[in-house]
Every structure is written in structure tokens, then in C-alpha cells.
N, C-alpha and C positions, 0 to 999 in steps of 0.2 A: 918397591917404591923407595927413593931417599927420602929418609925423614926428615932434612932439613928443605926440600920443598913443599913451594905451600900449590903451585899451579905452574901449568906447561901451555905456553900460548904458539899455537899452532899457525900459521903461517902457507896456505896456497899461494902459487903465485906462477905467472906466463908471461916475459915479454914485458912486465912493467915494472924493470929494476929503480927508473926512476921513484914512484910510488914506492915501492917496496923500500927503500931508502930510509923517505920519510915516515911510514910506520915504524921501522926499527929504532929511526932516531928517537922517536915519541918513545919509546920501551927502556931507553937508557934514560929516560928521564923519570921515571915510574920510583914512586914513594916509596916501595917495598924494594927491602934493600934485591942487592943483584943476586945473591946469592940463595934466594928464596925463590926463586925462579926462571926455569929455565924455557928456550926459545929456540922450536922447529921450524925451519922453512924448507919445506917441499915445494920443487921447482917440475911444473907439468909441461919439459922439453924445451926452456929458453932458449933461444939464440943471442940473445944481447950479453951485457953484462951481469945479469944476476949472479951467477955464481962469485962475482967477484965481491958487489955491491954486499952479498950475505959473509964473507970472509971476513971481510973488513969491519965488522962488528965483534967480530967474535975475543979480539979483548976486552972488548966494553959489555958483553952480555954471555953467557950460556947457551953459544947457540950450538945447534948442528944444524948441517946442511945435508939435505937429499936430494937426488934426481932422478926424474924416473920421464922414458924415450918418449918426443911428440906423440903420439897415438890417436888423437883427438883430446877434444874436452874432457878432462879428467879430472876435475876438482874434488868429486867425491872419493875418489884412488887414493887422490893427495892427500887426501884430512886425514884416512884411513893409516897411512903411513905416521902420520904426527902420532894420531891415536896408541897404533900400535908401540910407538918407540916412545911414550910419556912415561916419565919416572915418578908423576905426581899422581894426587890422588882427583885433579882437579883440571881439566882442558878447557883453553878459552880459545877461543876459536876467533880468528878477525881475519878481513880482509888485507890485501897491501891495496896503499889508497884510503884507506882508513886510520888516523891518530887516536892516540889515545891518551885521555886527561892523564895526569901525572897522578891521582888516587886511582884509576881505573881497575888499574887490578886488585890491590887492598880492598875495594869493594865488590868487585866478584865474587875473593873468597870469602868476606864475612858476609855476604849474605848466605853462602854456604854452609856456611860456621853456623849460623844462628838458625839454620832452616833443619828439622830433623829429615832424615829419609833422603831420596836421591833428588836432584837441586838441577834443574834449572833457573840461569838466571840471565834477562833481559836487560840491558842498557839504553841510555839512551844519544842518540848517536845526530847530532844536528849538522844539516845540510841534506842529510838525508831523505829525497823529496820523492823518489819513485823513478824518475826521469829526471830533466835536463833543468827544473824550473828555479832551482837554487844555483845554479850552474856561476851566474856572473853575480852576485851579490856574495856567495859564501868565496868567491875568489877576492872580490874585493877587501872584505872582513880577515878573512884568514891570516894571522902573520906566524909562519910556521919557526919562528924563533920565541915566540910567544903565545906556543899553543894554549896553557891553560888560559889567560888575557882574554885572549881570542873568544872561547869558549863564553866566558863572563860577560863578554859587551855582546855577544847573541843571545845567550840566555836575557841580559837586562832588557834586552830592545824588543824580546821575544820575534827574535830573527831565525830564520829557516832551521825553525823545527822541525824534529823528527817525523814524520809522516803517521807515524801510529797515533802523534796524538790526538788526531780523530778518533784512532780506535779506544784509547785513554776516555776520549772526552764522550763517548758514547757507555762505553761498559767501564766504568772504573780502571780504579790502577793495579784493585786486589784479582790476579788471574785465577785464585783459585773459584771464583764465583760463575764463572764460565767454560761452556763446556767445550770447547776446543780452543786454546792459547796460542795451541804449538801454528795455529794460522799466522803470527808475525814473530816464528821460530828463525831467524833470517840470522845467517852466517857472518857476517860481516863485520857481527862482534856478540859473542854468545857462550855462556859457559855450561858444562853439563860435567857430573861426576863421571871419570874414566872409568870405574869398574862397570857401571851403568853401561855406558855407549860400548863399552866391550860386550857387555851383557847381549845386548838387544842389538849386535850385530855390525853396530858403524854406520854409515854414509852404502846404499846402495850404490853400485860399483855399474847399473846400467843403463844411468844415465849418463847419456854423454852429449847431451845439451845443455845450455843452461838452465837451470829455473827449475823448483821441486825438488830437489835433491835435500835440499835442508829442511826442509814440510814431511816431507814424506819421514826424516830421521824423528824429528821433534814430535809427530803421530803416534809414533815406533815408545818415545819415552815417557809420554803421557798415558800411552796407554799400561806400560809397565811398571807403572807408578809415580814417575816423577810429579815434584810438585813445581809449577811454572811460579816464578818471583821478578818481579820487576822493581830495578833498583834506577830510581832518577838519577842518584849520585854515581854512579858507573857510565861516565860521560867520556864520549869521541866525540869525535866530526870527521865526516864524509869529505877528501879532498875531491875539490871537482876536477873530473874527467869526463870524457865522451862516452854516451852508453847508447846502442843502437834499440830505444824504447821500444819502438812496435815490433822489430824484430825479434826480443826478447820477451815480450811479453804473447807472442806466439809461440818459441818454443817453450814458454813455462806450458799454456794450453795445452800443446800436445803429451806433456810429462805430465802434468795431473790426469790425462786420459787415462795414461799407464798408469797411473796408483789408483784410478776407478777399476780399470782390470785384474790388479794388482792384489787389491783386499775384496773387491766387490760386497762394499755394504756401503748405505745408504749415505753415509758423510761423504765420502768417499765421491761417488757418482753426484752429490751435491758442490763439492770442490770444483770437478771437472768440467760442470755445465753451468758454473759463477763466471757472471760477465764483468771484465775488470769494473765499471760502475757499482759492480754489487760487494764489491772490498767490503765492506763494513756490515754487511747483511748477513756476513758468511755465519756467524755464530747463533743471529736470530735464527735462520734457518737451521740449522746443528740445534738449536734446543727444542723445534719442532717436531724434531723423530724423536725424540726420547720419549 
């Protein structure tokens, strides 16, 4: 590991160099200085200009850049490669299409800092609705020259927030008080200790749909002791883009099948027969087998 980094923010990305753009631009604005942190983008077979769009950073940040051949849906491939090639002690994982506040990372790691033992830690990411329903209010709000701004008159007006805050507003904000977390374990923007996720394996490599792939790792870390931490102040926002909702929230279904088959116990075969209305039930239930 170099000892002058503090965290490696990893970077999938397909096909949407424009997004991918504006996340990086959001990264050169980041409170901690540049050289406290370096920045992977794995590219899962673009044809556009990503490879360009990620160069063209690279005096302004610590990046490298990978490629690895179309194949299909390979996000979890992707992250696996960030993972592997991290010189830090600390992977933050975001989506492209996703910014991030200008303290976002300084707050990652100190909640790492201050948390003993291996760390995950949650942010919180506004516009972020599940689907489409923030889509034209967080485009109007957004002025991506004035991200932090941006963030502040959402937060004041309490405009399209983060979708967990149901989950928040039902079980608290303390994760350790519930017995499965890793349920809004969601990749999009999320940090965990590297020796950890090397530990306990990565990102399964077979799924190659979306949805579950980040559940199934955050299960993986909970159960090998990580303690889940949720920090308000580790703030994005979700740029709005098109997401094909029912479609994807079918192939999540069929992927938590596989991780019923996969561990075959009870939480497990509980995930994969949770009907999206029961989101928030999922942990009642989880505390009913114990």
C-alpha cells in the first residue's frame, strides 16, 4: 500500500462517457488533497469515447485506466479489477452518473478512522429514488458547476431524497442495531476496507445481470465481521438518467434466486421471495429467524 494514500475510488463504467465525465469532474473538486487519493476506472467494453473522456483527467487526478473485452454485463469483473489494482487501504466504490460532494471522501475515511475493525460505510446520495420519480425535479435543481450549492437547496427544501430514508425513518440511522444492513449495501457510492473485500473474495464474477451483485458482496462482509456505518455527511447526488425500472428490477429477482441457491439459508430464500413493496420489511422479517 502507499502510505501517502488515504482511499482508491473505483470507478465501473459502459457506454456512458458523458456521466463518467461529470463524476470525475466532481473528484477534482474533493477536499482531500489530490494526492491522498487515487482514482480507477474500469471500462466494461465501451465503444464511445471513455477511454478518452478518462485520459483527459489524468493531470488533474491519479487516475489509471483499464479495459476489459464487451462480454456481457460485467460490473462485478469491473470493481474486482479496481479492487485488485488499489494501493490503499480503503475502496470507495461509485457509480459514473453519480457526483460527489466536495467532503465526500474526507468523510468516508474518517468514518473509517474512527470506526475500530473492518468498516463499511453508507452515504447518502440524493435524487436517488429507485426509478425514474426524481428524474425531472433533481434535473431541474442540479447545477453541475455548483454541485456542493446544489446539494444544500435539496437538502433545505428536503427535495429528492435518498430513497433509504424510509429505511432510516423506520430502523434508525445506527446499522449496527439490525440484523441485515448489507440490504441498502448499493454500489453507487460505498466504501469498504480493501484487505476485507480481498479477504472475503470481491464482487461474484457470475453475475452478469444487473442487480445483486453488491447485496450478495455486502452479506459476504457482514457476515465476516464488518461493522455497517452510516454517515449523512458523505453526500452525492444521482445525475438523472434513464433506467429501464421493471426490467431491472426483474433481473435483480432472478439474481437474488441465485444467492437463495447460492447460501441456501433462511435470509437468504427470504430476500429472494421479498416483493419489491416489502423493501422495508426485509429486516423485520431477518429478525424473525433468529
Amino acid at each position: 500500500m502507499s502510505s501517502g494514500l488515504k482511499c482508491t475510488v473505483v470507478i465501473p463504467t459502459y457506454n456512458r462517457s458523458a456521466l463518467l465525465w461529470h463524476t470525475l469532474d466532481s473528484l477534482t473538486r474533493q477536499h482531500m488533497p489530490a494526492d491522498e487519493f487515487e482514482v480507477i476506472v474500469v471500462d466494461d467494453g465501451s465503444t464511445d469515447n471513455t477511454a478518452k473522456i478518462a485520459a483527459s483527467f489524468q493531470d488533474r487526478l491519479d487516475l489509471r485506466y483499464h479495459y476489459q473485452p464487451d462480454e456481457g454485463f460485467r460490473a462485478g469483473t469491473a470493481r474486482n479489477v479496481g479492487i485488485a489494482d488499489a494501493r490503499s487501504p480503503i475502496c470507495v466504490f461509485t457509480d459514473d452518473g453519480v457526483m460527489l460532494q466536495a467532503d465526500n471522501l474526507n468523510q468516508h475515511v474518517a468514518s473509517h478512522e474512527a470506526t475500530p475493525g473492518p468498516t463499511v460505510v453508507l452515504p447518502y446520495i440524493y435524487g436517488f429514488s429507485g426509478d425514474d420519480s426524481n428524474f425531472k425535479v433533481v434535473g431541474e435543481r442540479l447545477d453541475v458547476n455548483d454541485l456542493d450549492g446544489s446539494i444544500e437547496r435539496l437538502q433545505a427544501k428536503r427535495e429528492c431524497r435518498d430513497i433509504r430514508e424510509l429505511f432510516y425513518d423506520r430502523y434508525g440511522e445506527d446499522l449496527t442495531r439490525i440484523p441485515a444492513p448489507w440490504q441498502i449495501f448499493w454500489t453507487c457510492n460505498i466504501s469498504a476496507d480493501t484487505a476485507q473485500l480481498r479477504a472475503v473474495g470481491g464482487f461474484d464474477e457470475q453475475f452478469r445481470t444487473w442487480g445483486g451483485e453488491d447485496l450478495d458482496l455486502g452479506y459476504r462482509l457482514h457476515r465476516d465481521g464488518a461493522q455497517f456505518i452510516f454517515n449523512r455527511q458523505a453526500k452525492a447526488i444521482h445525475i438523472p438518467h434513464e433506467r429501464p425500472f421493471e426490467k431491472l428490477m426483474h433481473s435483480a429477482t432472478l439474481n437474488y434466486r441465485y444467492m437463495a441457491e447460492k447460501y441456501d439459508s433462511p435470509v437468504m430464500r427470504i430476500l429472494a421471495e421479498l416483493k419489491p413493496r416489502q423493501f422495508l420489511d426485509f429486516n423485520d422479517l431477518v429478525a424473525a429467524t433468529i
